[in-house]
C-alpha positions in Angstrom: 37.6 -81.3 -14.6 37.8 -85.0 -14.6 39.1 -85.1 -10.7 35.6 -82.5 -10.3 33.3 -85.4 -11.7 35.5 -87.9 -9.6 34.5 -85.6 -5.8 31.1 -84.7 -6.8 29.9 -86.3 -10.1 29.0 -88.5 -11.9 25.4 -86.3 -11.4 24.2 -83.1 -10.2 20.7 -82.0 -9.1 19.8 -78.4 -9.9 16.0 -77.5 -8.2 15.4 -74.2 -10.0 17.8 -74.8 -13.0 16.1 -73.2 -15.9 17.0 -69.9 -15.6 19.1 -67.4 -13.7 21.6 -68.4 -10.9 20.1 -71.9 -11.3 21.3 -72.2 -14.5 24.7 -70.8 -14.1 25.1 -73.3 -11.6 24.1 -75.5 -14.1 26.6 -74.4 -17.1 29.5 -74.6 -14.1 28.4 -78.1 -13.4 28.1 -79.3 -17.1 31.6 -77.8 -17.5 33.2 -79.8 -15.1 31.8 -82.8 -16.5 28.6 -83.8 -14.2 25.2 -85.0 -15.7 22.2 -83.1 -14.7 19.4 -83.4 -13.0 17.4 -79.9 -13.6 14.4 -79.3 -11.9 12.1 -76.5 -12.7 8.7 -75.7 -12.5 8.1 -74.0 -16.7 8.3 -77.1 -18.6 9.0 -75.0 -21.8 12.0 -72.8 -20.0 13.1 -75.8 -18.5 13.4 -78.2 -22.2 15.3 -75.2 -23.5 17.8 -75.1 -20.9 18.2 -78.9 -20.6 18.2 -78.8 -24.7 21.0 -76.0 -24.4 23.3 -77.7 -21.9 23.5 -81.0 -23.6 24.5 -79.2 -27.1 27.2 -76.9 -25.6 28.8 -79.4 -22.9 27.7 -83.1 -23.7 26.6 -84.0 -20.9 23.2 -86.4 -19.9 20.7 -83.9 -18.5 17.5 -85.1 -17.1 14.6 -82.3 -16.5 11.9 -82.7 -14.3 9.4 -80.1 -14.5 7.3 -79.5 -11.1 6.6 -76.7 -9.2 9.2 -76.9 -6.1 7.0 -75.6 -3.7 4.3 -78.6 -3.8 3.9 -80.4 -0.6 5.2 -83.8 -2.6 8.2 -81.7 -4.6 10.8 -83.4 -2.2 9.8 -87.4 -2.4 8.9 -86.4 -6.2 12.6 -85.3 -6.5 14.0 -88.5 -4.3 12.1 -90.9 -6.0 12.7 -89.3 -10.2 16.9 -89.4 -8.6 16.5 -92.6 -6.9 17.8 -94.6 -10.0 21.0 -92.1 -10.3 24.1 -91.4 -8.6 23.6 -87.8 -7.1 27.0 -86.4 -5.8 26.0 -83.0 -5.7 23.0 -80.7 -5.1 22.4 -77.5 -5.4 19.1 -75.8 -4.0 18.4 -72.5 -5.9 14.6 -72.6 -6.0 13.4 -69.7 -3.6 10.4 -67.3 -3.1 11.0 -63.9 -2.3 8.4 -61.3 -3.0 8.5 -57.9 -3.6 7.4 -55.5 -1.6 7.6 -54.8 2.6 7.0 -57.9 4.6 4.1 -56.7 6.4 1.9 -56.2 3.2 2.4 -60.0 2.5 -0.6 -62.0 2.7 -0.3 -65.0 4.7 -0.5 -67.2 0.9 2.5 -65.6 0.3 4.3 -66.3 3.3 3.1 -70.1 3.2 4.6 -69.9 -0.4 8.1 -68.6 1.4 8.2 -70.7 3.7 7.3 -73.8 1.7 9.8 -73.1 -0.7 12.6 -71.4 1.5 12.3 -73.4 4.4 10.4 -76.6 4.1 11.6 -78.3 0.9 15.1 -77.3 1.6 15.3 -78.9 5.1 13.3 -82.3 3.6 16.2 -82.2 0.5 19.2 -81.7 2.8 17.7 -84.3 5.0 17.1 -86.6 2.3 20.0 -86.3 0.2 22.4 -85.5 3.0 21.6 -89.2 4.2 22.0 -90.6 0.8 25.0 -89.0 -0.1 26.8 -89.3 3.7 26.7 -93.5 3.3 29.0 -92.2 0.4 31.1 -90.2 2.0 28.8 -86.7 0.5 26.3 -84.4 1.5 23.9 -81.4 0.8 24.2 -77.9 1.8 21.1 -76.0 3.5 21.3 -72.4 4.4 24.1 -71.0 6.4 23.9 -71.9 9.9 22.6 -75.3 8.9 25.6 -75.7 6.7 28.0 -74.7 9.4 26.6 -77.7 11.6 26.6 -80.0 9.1 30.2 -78.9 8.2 31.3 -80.2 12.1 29.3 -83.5 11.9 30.2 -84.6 8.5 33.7 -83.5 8.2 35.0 -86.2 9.8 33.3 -88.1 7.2 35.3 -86.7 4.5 32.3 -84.2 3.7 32.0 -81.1 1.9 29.4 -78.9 3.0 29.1 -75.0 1.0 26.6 -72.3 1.5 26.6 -70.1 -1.6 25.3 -66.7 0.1 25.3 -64.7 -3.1 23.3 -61.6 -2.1 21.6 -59.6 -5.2 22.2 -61.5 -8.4 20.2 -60.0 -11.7 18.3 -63.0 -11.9 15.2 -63.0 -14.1 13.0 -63.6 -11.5 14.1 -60.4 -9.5 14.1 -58.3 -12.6 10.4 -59.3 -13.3 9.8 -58.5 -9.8 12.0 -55.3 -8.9 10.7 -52.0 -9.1 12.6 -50.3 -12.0 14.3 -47.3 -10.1 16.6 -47.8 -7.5 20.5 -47.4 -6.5 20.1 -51.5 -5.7 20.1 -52.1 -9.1 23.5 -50.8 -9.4 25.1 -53.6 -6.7 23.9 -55.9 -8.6 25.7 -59.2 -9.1 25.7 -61.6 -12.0 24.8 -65.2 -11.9 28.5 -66.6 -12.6 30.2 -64.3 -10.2 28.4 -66.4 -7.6 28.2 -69.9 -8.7 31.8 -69.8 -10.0 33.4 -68.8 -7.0 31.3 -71.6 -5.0 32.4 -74.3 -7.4 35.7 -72.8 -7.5 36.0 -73.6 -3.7 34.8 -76.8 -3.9 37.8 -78.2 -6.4 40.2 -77.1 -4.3 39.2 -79.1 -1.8 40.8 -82.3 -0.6 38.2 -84.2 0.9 35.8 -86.7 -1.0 32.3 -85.1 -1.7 29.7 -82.4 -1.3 27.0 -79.7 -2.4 
């Protein structure tokens, strides 16, 4: 674990850490040795988690509750991280509503896109600067990732998109109707973020999220 915190440490940023996939990310993270950053919008979810991590792994963990989706979430996050040594992030935060698309209303959709779209491209763009002057960077969704694999590879930079699919994450259950064969493919939060953070270490090169 100590050559983990060495590529990506010596601290992690989590946005949407408290619970679900965010926090198994989390528990991987602490594992391996990293200090925390969690961000989450439920102060009182959020203490727990922070309060649960530093007991069972002894790592630093910083929480940060705001909501994600706020216009000023992404210079709130720079600016609370600016002070720390950020060699990893992970974006897990996301909106994804239940229901068909077209009965959306278009608050909803501003909510998706804000939190799907907007304040990942301003993180990726704002960390993957950071972390490239130190040979790191942030991964955004897919395609994104696959670019910034070819321009910051030659960097010695790491760039993984975790595409885990259905995970039973609280926020699904609360959200999912409660019949329904999807329930049965169902994946659980480890299976994805161990496997991510699994392909990481075994990398050679210096850095990345």
């Amino acid at each position: 674990m100590t050559s983990f915190r060495h590529r990506y440490g010596p601290w992690a940023l989590v946005v949407g850490g408290s619970d679900g996939l965010g926090a198994a990310f989390a528990d991987e993270l602490a594992a391996r040795g990293l200090d925390l950053v969690l961000v989450a919008r439920r102060r009182a979810v959020l203490d727990d988690a922070a309060d649960r991590i530093r007991r069972t792994h002894g790592v630093a963990v910083r929480a940060m509750a705001t909501d994600a989706a706020a216009a000023d979430a992404a210079v709130a996050i720079a600016r609370s991280t600016a002070d720390l040594d950020v060699g990893l992030v992970v974006c897990n935060a996301a909106n994804a509503p239940a229901g068909a698309f077209v009965d959306l209303t278009p608050a909803e959709l501003d909510g998706m896109l804000d939190l799907n779209c907007r304040l990942v491209a301003h993180l990726a763009h704002t960390f993957g600067r950071r972390l490239a002057e130190r040979g790191r960077t942030k991964a955004y969704l897919r395609v994104l990732a696959e670019g910034l694999w070819t321009e910051l590879a030659p960097l010695g930079v790491d760039v993984v998109a975790c595409c885990p699919g259905r995970v039973r994450t609280p926020t699904y259950e609360r959200r999912a109707h409660p019949a329904g064969s999807l329930h049965r493919s169902w994946r659980h939060n480890r299976s994805s973020a161990r496997p991510s953070l699994g392909w990481a270490a075994g990398r050679s090169s210096s850095r990345a999220c």
